[in-house]
TORKOL-467010 format. One record per residue (C-alpha): x, y, z. Coordinates in steps of 0.2 Angstrom, whole numbers, plus 5000, padded with zeros to 4 digits. Layout:
! TORKOL-467010
XYZ ...
This chain:
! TORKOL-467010
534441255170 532641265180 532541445168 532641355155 531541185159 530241315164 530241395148 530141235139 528741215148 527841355147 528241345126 527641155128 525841205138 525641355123 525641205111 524541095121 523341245122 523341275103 523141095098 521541075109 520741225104 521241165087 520440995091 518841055101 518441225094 517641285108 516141415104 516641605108 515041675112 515341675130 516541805127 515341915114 514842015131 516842055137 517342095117 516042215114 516142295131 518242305128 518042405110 516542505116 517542565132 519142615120 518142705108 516842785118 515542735106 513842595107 514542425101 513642265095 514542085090 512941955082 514341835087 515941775089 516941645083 518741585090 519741535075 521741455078 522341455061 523241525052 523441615066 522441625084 520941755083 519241795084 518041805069 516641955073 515041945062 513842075060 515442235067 514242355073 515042555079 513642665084 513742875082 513743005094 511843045095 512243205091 512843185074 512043045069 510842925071 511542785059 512942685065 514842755061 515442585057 514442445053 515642285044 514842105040 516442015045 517842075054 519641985060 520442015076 522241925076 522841885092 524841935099 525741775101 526941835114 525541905125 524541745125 526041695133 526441805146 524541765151 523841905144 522541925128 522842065116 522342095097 523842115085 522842155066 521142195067 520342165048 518842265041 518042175024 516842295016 516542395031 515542545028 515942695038 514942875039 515943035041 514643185047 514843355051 513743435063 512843575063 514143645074 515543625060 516443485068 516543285063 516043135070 517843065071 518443195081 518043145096 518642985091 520343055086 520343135106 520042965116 521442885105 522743035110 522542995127 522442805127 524242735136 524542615121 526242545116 526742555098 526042445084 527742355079 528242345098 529042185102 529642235121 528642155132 527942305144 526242315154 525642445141 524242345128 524942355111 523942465097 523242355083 523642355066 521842425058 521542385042 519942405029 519742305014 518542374999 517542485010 516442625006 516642785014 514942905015 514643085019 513143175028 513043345033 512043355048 510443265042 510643265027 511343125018 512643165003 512643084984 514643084987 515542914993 517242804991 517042644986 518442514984 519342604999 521042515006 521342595022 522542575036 523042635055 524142605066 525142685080 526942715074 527942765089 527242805107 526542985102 526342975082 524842865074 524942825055 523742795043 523442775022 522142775011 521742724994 519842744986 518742804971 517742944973 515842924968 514242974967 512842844974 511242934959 512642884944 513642754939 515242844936 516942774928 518642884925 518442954943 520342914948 521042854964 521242954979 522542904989 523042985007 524642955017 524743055034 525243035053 524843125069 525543145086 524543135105 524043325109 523043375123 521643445109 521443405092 521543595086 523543565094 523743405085 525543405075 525143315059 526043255041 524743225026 525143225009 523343194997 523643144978 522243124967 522543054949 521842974932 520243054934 519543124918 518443294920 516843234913 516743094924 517243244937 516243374932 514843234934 515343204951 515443354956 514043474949 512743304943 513143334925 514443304914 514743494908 515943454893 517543484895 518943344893 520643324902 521443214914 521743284931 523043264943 523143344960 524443344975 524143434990 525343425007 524643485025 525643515039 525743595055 524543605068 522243605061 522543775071 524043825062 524143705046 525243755032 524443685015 525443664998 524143604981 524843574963 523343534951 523743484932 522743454920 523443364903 522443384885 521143514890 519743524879 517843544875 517043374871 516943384853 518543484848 519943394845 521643474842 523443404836 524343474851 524043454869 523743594881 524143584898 523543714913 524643704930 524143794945 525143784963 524543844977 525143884996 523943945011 523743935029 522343865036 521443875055 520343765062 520143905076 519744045066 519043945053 520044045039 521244015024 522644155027 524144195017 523444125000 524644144985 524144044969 524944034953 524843984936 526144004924 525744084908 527144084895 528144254901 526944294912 525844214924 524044224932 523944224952 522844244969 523144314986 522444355001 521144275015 519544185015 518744185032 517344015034 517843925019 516343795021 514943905026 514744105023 516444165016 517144325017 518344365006 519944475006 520644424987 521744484975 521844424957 523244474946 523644434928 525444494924 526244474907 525144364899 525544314882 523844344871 524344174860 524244084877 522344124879 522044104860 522543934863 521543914876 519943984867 520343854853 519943704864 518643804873 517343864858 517043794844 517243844824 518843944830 520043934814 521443834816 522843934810 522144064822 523644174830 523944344839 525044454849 525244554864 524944534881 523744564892 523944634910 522744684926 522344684946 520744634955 520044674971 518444524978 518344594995 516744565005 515944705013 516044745031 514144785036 513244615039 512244545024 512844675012 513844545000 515344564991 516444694982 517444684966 518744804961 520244824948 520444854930 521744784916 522244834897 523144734884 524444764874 524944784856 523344664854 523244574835 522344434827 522844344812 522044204803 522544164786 521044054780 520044184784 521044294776 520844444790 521944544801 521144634816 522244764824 521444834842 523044884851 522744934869 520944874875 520644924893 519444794905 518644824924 517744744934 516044784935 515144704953 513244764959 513044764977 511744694984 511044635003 511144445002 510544315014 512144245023 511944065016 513243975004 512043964990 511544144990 513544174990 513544084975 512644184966 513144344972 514744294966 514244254949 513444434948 515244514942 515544584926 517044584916 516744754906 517744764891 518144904879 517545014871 519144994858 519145014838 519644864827 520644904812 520344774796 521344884782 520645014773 518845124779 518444954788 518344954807 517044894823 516845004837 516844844851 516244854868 515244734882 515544604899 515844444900 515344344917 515444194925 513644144917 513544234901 514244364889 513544514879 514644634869 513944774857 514844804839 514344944827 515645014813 515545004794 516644934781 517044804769 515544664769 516844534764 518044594777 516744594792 516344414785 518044374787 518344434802 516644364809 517244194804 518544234813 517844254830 516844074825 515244164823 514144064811 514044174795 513344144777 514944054767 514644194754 515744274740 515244444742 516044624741 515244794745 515244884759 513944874775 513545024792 512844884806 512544884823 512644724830 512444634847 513044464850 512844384867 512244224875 512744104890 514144004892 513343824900 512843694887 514043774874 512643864866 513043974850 513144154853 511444244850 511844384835 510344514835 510444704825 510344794810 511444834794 511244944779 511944864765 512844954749 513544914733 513544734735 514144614723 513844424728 514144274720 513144124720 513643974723 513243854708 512843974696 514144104684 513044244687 513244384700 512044474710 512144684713 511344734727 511244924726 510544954745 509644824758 509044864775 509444694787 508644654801 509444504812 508144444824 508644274837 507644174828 507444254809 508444364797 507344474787 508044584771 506944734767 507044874754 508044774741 508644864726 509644744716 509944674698 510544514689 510444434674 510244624665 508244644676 508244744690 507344674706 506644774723 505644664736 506044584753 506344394759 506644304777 507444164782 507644054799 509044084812 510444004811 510243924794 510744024780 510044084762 510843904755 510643774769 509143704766 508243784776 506443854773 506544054766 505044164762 505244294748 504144424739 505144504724 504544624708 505844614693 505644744677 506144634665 506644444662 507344404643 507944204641 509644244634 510044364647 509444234659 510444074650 512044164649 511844244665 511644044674 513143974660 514843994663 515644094651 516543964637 515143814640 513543794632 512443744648 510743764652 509943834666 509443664672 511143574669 511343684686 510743524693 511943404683 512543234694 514343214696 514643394704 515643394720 514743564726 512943564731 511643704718 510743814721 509443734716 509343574725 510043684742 508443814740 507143774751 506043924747 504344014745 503444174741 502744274726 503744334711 503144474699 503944544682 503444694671 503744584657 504544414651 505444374635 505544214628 506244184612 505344354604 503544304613 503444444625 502344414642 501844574652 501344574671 501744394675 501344344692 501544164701 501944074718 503544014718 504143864731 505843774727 506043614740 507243474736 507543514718 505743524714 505043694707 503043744707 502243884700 500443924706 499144054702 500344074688 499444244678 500144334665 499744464648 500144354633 499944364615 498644504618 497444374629 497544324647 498444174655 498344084671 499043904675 499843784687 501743714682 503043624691 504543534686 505943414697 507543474693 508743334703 508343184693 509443144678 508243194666 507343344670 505343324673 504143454669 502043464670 500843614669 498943624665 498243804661 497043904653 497144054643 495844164634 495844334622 497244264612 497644364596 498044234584 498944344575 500244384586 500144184589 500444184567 502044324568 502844264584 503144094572 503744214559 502144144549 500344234546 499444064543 498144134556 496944254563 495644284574 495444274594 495444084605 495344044621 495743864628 496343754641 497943624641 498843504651 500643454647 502243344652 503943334646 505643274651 507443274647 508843404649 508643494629 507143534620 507243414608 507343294622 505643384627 504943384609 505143204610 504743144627 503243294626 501343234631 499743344631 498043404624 497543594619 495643614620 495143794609 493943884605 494143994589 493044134581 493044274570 494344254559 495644164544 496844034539 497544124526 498743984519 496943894514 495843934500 494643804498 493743894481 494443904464 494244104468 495644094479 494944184494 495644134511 494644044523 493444114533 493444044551 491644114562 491943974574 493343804576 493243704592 494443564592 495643474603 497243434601 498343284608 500443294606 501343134607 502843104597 503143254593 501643264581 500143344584 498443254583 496743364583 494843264585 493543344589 493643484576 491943574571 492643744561 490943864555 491343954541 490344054527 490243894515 489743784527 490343704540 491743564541 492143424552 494143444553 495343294558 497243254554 499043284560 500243414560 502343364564 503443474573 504243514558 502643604554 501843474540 500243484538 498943324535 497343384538 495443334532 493943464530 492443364527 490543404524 489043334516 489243444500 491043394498 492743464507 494543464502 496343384510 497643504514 499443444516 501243504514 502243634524 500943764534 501843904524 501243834507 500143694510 499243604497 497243614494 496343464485 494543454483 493643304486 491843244484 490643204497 490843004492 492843034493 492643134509 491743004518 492842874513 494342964518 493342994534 493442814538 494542734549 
């Protein structure tokens, strides 16, 4: 009875105690001093409280403003630990057995550095130590024992940073949840859930780390028995790449990794599985998902610093790719003792992978075989001497097929080693980098087969920065297109047959995704082409290519189309092609150029077209016209054109956006000289066309039989300017605009005799001009000095070749109308002249 009445009254003098403190809230501050000195003393680490506040409900506690956990000097001159607000719960059950001990202690965005030393061990080590050999009862102990009890820890969206020695690291978890507490009398537990980040970029699609682990009291942390499981999901490899390396570098997947530690940090036993589901270069995307596994098993040592017993393995189909060995100093210097194997691995597998790796791969792409080999990374033993690579690998029964290109390529067995310089190297991680991207994957040399007298002599490395492989072979052109389309080299989408000797190298780096750089030489043969937008074909007998990085430039052409035979050169920039629209410079010679050839050369066979209904709307493929972007000089012997011959013709041609010019256009014509400046837009619905000119020495006479008709004789020179539209000629008759200023001497019109005597008539000299418009011709200006006299000539002539003309002078002149083969002469007086000269 006097047990329990003193219990009562204990229960009833807790109460008492809690109501008043709940009624006066007395200040805390006096206790500031014993707090700080408490925590500081159990961690073993500078402490500072701005202030404390008691608080009773929910529960009986202290508030702690302004959490402050000072670093080892060593380490660190920023605090380990620094929290605005924190929450100290106190026991119940000690409070009343007399005693004051914390139950939860609650972080809110606390902010805690983790910093390794320049002697390769972390700040929280130490920290680790103290707690091992602290005498503390269990966190969920309910007994009541003399021992204090260890608190419940807990973080609430903290923010975790690294440094390495001074230096102050990009990486951090944000939004970290973390907890510790001691589970039994030897074992501490602890979780942790955060997103990794980087503090220079605001990153998303990071994933959640999440770490669960527990640890037991050992006399040295290197001897401490622990249980840690790491998982690491929903984090895309952009946003990792980003974090990791500062840039995103392209590729596209969501990662998952699992890891499990156990053991002792001296003897710790390590299994990894990483995944990663829909792998893929940024800007590919594929019907089927790929998915690349890897597990992994090791040993690690804290002691000797060394990852021992490595064995790696990622399943492949049948086969599998897989690691072994050692790496001594796995966060400074390593040294290496590796083995790399690849044993049975279907070649489909890797095709699949090379889909969603580079770009322009056909989709139907398959092959067959499999690929096997052994490598060696050891480093060598002298210091500063670097590393060592060793092995070598074949495949087998190696084909590829694509049926929209069309190709087969057959290589059977193609051997690979690995080719490693050896070099001193500073014994610094960032020099071990590099070293260890100096290796070469050497490749070949092995003949591809693509059917009959085709093959490529293939050989060249590949590294872990770049690639560069050599081919040289001769064959079909269209199969070595084929097969280049294959490979998703970016070739001329031409339809061309013929045969071609090349030499060829096409290399290039593998960062930034850049297109392979194709450089060489090719001797071209017997090449028939087809051109895209037109019926016709072009033979080219021989060609010398010459494929620079930047420009593609053809020499020594021998070719012929549209029955005229062409030699010359032309150039174009890298990597467009002839009809991309991009610029191309040209400088060809032709023998011979007839319009009929050229018109039924341009037509397909069965329509009546015209060489500029090339650029007709309404045509789902793009012409040759509007595609040419080109410039240069052109040169014929001689040019036909509806049985008016031209010899040496000569111009500047540029074709840009469907528009045509011809400059410094000279040629031999009608037995006198030309030399103009034309132009037409060929893209617009109706066709436009303009030229100006001048032209001199012009026999008349040829002038007279080339319209069947000797109306005239004699020699001209003159100047003209014309415009014209429309898609026919007579749509150009009628739309047609222009003036003809000549200048005629010493000769005839032999169609009019003005005397009774019925002799011709005599030109010494005819200057005029002439204006077209509506398809009729208009001449003013006419002053024609014959041996009667001289005549002021006016009047009209149609395109049908009637004839109303007026000859006038003081002494009387005449009329002349009807056809020009047989026009009528009718004499008039001077009185009738004038009259008739009036408007």
């Amino acid at each position: 009875m006097s047990f329990l009445r003193r219990r009562r009254g204990i229960v009833f003098l807790s109460v008492f105690v809690l109501l008043a403190l709940f009624v006066l809230r007395p200040g805390a501050n006096g206790l500031r001093r014993r707090v700080v000195n408490t925590i500081s003393l159990s961690l073993g680490r500078r402490v500072d409280v701005q202030w404390v506040k008691v608080r009773v409900l929910p529960q009986p506690g202290f508030d702690l403003v302004n959490f402050v956990v000072y670093d080892d000097p060593a380490y660190s001159a920023e605090p380990v630990l620094r929290a605005e607000e924190v929450t100290a719960v106190l026991r119940l059950r000690s409070l009343l057995r007399g005693r004051m001990e914390i139950g939860r202690l609650s972080l809110k965005e606390p902010s805690f550095n983790l910093v390794r030393g320049g002697n390769g061990h972390w700040n929280i080590e130490a920290l680790i130590e103290r707690a091992a050999h602290t005498s503390a009862a269990p966190t969920r102990n309910t007994l009541p024992e003399r021992r204090p009890v260890f608190p419940y820890i807990e973080a609430e969206n903290g923010r975790i940073n690294f440094k390495i020695g001074m230096e102050k690291k990009s990486y951090s978890l944000t939004d970290a949840d973390f907890a510790l507490w001691l589970e039994s009398d030897s074992e501490w537990s602890m979780r942790l859930a955060a997103q990794p980040v980087r503090t220079d970029f605001n990153l998303t699609d990071t994933g959640t780390l999440r770490v669960n682990g527990s640890w037991q009291r050992s006399g040295s942390l290197s001897d401490t028995p622990l249980q840690f499981t790491l998982a690491w999901g929903g984090a895309q490899l952009g946003a990792l790449t980003k974090l990791l390396y500062g840039r995103d570098l392209g590729w596209r997947g969501g990662l998952t990794l699992s890891a499990d530690f156990s053991g002792r940090p001296a003897d710790l036993k390590v299994t990894a599985t990483t995944s990663i589901d829909d792998f893929r270069r940024y800007d590919i995307v594929t019907q089927k998902s790929l998915r690349l596994t890897t597990t992994c098993q090791a040993r690690y040592s804290s002691i000797e610093r060394a990852i021992s017993d490595l064995v790696c393995r990622s399943p492949i189909g049948q086969g599998s790719l897989s690691v072994k060995g050692r790496v001594l100093a796995p966060t400074g210097p390593r040294i290496y003792d590796l083995t790399f194997a690849a044993e049975d691995v279907p070649i489909q597998a890797l095709v699949n992978l090379a889909r969603r790796a580079k770009k322009d791969l056909p989709d139907d792409l398959s092959a067959t075989g499999t690929v096997a080999g052994s490598f060696a990374l050891r480093s060598l033993p002298a210091v500063n001497q670097g590393f060592e690579w060793t092995g070598s690998g074949h495949t087998e029964r190696l084909a590829l097929r694509s049926a929209s290109s069309g190709t087969d390529l057959a290589f059977g067995s193609v051997p690979f080693n690995v080719q490693s310089p050896v070099a001193a190297i500073k014994r610094n991680s960032e020099s071990h980098t590099q070293a260890m991207f100096q290796v070469r994957l050497g490749i070949g040399p092995v003949t591809a087969t693509m059917g009959k007298q085709s093959s490529v002599a293939i050989q060249g490395w590949a590294s872990p920065t770049g690639y560069n492989f050599a081919l040289q072979g001769e064959g079909s052109v269209q199969r070595l297109l084929q097969a280049a389309q294959m490979a998703g080299l970016q070739v001329p989408q031409l339809s061309a047959d013929g045969s071609a000797n090349f030499n060829f190298l096409v290399a290039g780096p593998w960062s930034g995704f850049t297109p392979p750089r194709q450089t060489g030489t090719a001797q071209l043969r017997s090449i028939r082409a087809q051109l895209p937008g037109i019926s016709g074909g072009v033979d080219i007998h021989s060609a010398s290519l010459l494929v620079g990085e930047d420009t593609v430039h053809v020499s020594s052409v021998l070719a012929s189309a549209a029955g005229s035979n062409w030699d010359g050169w032309l150039s174009f920039s890298r990597p467009c092609h002839l009809f991309s629209g991009c610029p191309i410079r040209f400088g060809l010679h032709g023998d011979r150029v007839a319009s009929d050839r050229l018109h039924q050369w341009l037509s397909p066979p069965g329509r009546k077209r015209t060489w500029y209904g090339l650029v007709d709307k309404g045509t789902h493929n793009t012409s040759l016209v509007s595609a040419l972007n080109a410039t240069g000089t052109i040169s014929v012997n001689r040019v036909e054109i509806r049985g008016v011959a031209a010899g040496r013709v000569a111009c500047n041609l540029q074709f840009h956006n469907g528009s045509v010019q011809l400059t410094a256009l000279t040629a031999d014509i009608l037995g006198g000289k030309h030399r103009g400046e034309w132009s037409g837009n060929l893209i617009v619905s109706s066709p436009q066309f303009t030229g100006s000119g001048k032209f001199e020495h012009v026999d008349l006479s040829q002038v007279a039989t080339a319209m069947r008709d000797g109306w005239v004789t004699g020699r001209a020179k003159g100047t003209y300017q014309f415009s014209a539209s429309g898609k026919t000629v007579q749509d150009w008759l009628a739309s047609a605009k222009g003036s003809l200023s000549f200048d005629m001497r010493d000769g005839s019109l032999p169609h009019i005799a003005p005397s009774a005597d019925g002799i011709p008539l005599r030109v010494r000299h005819f200057t005029g001009r002439l204006l077209l418009s509506d398809s009729a011709f208009t001449l003013e200006e006419g002053i024609l000095e014959s041996g009667n006299g001289n005549y002021e000539v006016t009047g009209t002539a149609s395109s049908g070749q009637t004839l109303q003309l007026k000859f006038a002078r003081a002494a009387g002149g005449f009329v002349v109308d009807g056809p020009l083969s047989a026009p009528r002469v009718v004499p008039v007086n001077s009185s009738d002249t004038r009259a008739s000269l009036r408007p």
